[in-house]
N, C-alpha and C positions, 0 to 999 in steps of 0.2 A: 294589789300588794299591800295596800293601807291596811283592809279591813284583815287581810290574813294576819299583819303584825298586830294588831287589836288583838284577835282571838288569841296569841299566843301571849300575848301581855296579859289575858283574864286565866288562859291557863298557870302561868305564874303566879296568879295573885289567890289562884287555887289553892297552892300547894301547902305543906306545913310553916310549921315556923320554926323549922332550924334554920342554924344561921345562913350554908350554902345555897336555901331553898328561896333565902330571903334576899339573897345578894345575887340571885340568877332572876327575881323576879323588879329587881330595883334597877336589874343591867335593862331589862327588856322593857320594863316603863321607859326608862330615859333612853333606849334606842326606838321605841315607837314614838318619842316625841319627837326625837330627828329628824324620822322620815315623815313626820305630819308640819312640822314648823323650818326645818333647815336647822336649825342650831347646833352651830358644833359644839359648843359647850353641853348640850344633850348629850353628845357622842363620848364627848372625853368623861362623862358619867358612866356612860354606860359601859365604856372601856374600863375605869378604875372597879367599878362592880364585877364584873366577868373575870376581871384578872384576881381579885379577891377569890372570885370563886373556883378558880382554878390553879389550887394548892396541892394538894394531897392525888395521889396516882389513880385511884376511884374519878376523882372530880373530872380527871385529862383522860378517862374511856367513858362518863356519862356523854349520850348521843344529845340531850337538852343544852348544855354545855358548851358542845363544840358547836353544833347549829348556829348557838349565840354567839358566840366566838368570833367565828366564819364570819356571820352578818356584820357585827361591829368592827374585826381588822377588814374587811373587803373596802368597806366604810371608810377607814381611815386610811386608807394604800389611796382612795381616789380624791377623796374630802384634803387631807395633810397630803398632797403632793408633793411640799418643798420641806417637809420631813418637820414642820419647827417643836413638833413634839421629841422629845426624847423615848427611845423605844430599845429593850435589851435584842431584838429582830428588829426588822423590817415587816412593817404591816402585812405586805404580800406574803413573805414564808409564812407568819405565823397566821394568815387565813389559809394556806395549805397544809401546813401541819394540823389544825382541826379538820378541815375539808376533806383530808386523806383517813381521820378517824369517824368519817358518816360511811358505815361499813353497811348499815341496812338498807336494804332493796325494799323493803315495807315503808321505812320511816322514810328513807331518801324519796318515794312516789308519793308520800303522803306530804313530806314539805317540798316538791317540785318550787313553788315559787319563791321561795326563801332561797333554795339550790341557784333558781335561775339568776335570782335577782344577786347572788355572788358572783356569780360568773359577771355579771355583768360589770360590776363593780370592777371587778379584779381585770377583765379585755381592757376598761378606761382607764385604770392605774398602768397598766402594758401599753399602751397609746402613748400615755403623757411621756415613759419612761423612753420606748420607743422615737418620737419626737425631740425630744431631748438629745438623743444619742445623735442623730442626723446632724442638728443646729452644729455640733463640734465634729464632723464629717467621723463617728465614730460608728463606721458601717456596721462592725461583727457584732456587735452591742445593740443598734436599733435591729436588726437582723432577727437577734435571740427574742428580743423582745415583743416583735412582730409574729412569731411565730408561736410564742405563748397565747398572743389575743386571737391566731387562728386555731389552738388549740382550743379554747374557750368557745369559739363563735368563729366556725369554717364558712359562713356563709356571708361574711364581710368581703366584697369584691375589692377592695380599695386595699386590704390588706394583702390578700394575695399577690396584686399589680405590685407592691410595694415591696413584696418577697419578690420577685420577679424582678424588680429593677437591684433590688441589691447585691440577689446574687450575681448578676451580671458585672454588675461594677465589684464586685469582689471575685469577680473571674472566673468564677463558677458557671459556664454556661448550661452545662447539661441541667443543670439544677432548676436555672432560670427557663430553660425550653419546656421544662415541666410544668412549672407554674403558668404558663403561658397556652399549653394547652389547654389545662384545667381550666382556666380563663375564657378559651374558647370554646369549649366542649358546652359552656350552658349557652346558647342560641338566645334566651330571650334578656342575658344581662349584657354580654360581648358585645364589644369596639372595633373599629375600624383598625383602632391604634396597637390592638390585641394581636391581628393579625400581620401588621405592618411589621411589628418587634420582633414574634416567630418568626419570620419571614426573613426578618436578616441576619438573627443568631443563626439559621442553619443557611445562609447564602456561604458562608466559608468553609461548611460541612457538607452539605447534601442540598447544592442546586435545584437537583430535580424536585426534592422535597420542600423547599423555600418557594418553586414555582406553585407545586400543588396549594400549598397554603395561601396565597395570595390569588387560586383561582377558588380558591371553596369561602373565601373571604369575598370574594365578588359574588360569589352567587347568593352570600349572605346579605349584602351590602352592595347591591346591582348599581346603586346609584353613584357610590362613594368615586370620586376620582382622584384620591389618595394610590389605592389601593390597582386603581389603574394605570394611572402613569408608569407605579414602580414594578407591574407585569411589562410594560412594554419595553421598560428601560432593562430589563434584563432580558430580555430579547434584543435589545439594540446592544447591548453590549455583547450578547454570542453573537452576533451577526443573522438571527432569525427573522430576515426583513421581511420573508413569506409573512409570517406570523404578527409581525407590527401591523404589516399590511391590513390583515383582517381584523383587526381593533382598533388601529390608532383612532378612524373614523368615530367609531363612541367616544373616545377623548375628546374632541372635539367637539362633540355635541354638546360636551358637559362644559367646555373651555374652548371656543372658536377662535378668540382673539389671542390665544396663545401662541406664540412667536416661534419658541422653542419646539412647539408642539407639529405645528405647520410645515417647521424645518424638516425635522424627524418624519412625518409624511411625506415631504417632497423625495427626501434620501432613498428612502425604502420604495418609493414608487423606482425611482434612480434602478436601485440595483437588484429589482424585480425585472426590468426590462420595460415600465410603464412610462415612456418617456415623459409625454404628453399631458400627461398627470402628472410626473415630478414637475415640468415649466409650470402647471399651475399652482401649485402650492409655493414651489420656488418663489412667483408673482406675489405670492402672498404673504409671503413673509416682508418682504421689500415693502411691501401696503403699509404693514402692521409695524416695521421698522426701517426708515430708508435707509439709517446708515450700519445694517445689519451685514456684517462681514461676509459669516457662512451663506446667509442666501444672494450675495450679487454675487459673490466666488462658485458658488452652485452653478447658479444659473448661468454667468458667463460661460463657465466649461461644458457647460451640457450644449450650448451655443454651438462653442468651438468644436465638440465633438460633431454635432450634425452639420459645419463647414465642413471638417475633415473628410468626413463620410456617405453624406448625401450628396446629390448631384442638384437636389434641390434646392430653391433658396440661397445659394450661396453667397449671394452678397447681403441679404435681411442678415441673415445666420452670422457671419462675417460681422457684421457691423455690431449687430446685438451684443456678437461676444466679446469684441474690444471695449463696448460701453461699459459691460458690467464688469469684465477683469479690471480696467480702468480705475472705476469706483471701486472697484474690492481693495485695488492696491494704496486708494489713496487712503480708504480706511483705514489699511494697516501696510504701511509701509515696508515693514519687516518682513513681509509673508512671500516664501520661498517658492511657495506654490503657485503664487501669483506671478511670481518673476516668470519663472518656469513656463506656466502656460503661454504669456506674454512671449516668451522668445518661440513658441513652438509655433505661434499665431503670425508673428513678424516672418518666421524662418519661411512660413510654406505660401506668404505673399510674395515675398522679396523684397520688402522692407528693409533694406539692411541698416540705414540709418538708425529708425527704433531698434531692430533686435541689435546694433552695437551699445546703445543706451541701456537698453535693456540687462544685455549682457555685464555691462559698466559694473551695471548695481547688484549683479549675481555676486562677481567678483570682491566687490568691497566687504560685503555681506558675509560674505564665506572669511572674508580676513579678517572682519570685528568678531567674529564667533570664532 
């Protein structure tokens, strides 16, 4: 970029000596010194000469002109930021107002780096302005502006995401589901986080289609156990315990000491019919938390059920179940479920002393509530 601004500061120093000739070739010395030393007082030179030179309605359709133009407000939209120059525009319009007058497909190929190198300019003046808009929660405004720097440069992943989150928060989902795909669609930039987000914008739309996304997110990201948890929990929430069943186990591998996780596999073995399997996970939860509610309440009642229903065991069975309904109740006192069983366990001993205690606290229960 240096040595192209050189060439273009000796083609000015080419030219004749009128006076436009000379004040376009004084703007482009003191913008190539800019871009070789930083000095913005280079720049605000270079700006006072270009603006000289751009008088007369010839001056505003010369293509050497606007090029300069371009290069110096792009300059100064990123360089003056916090605006402390006084300007009759804003730096940014008035490098699109020349920018829109580089009408040649010749000259436009021929200065590609001068072209690019506004662009680039002009994305990090939309950045700061963007940024800005955010800090005062002024979404539609960092929005607009975010969408200019991916007009600029579509190939900014962080801007897209950032289109992506705003339309969401500005309520816009179909808008943001888009952006979210385009996000996913490139394989070798895409996040876990890409997929997790599609995945819940359409969870309130099209389930089935929230599912497929978080399975084609796994096959991208086999490892990710983000992306797995939140396939099983939506199977745990339809009740597709079949299907927990056959994954939860890779959870686990990824997270063994998971508590929650362990639960959710005891369950689904549960209401699979895999008894013997839900007691061990059940066990295992109790391991990883003893004073874990849902698994002594689990497993008490899977107890009681094999008291109720098998002929065998019945007093292991019998005992087990009172131990852990027991501990489940004292966990949580409140729990109706626990009463509940408790009197059904008392009723088919003959207990009647517990199931009247028992009963007591049903009673009182149902009258505080």
């Amino acid at each position: 970029m240096r040595t192209r601004f050189l060439f273009m500061m000796l083609l000015c120093c080419s030219g004749g000596l009128l006076s436009a000739q000379s004040l376009t070739k004084e703007a482009m010395n003191n913008f190539a010194l800019y871009t070789n030393k930083g000095e913005f007082s280079d720049l605000e030179k270079a700006r006072k000469s270009i603006d000289e030179a751009y008088k007369t309605r010839k001056d505003s359709f010369s293509y050497k002109n606007n090029l300069i133009r371009s290069l110096v407000y792009s300059s100064l939209a990123f360089a003056d930021s916090t605006r402390r120059l006084s300007y009759k525009k804003d730096p940014i319009n008035e490098t699109l107002f020349s920018l829109n007058r580089l009408k040649s497909p010749k000259l436009n190929d021929e200065h590609k780096p001068e072209l690019d190198y506004v662009k680039t300019q002009l994305a990090k003046a939309w950045l700061i302005k963007a940024n800005k808009a955010i800090t005062v929660y002024n979404y539609p405004e960092a929005y607009k502006a975010y969408l200019s720097v991916d007009s600029l440069n579509s190939e900014l992943f962080f801007v897209k995401h950032n289109l992506a989150l705003l339309s969401e928060k500005m309520g816009n989902i179909s808008r943001a589901i888009n952006y979210y795909e385009q996000l996913v669609e490139d394989r070798k930039r895409s996040l876990p986080d890409y997929y997790l987000a599609l995945s819940n914008l359409y969870e309130s739309r099209n389930s089935n289609k929230s599912l497929e996304v978080l399975q084609e997110g796994r096959r991208v990201f086999p490892g990710n156990k983000d992306l797995l948890f939140k396939e099983i929990n939506i199977y745990a929430d339809n009740g597709a315990y079949n299907m927990v069943e056959n994954i939860v186990l890779d959870a686990l591998k990824l997270d063994p000491d998971n508590s929650e996780l362990n639960y959710l596999a005891g369950f689904s073995y549960d209401m699979t019919g895999k008894k013997a399997k839900a007691e061990e996970y059940y066990k295992r939860v109790i391991s990883l938390e003893y004073n874990n509610y849902e698994g002594n309440y689990s497993l008490g009642l899977l107890y009681l059920n094999w008291y109720l229903n098998s002929a065998n065991n019945k007093e292991v069975n019998l005992n087990l179940a009172k131990k852990y309904l027991t501990l489940a109740g004292e966990i949580n006192p409140n729990s109706v479920n626990v009463l509940k069983s408790l009197a059904i366990l008392y009723n088919s001993t003959g207990d009647m002393i517990e199931l009247e205690k028992v009963n007591n606290k049903l009673k009182q229960f149902i009258l505080i509530n």
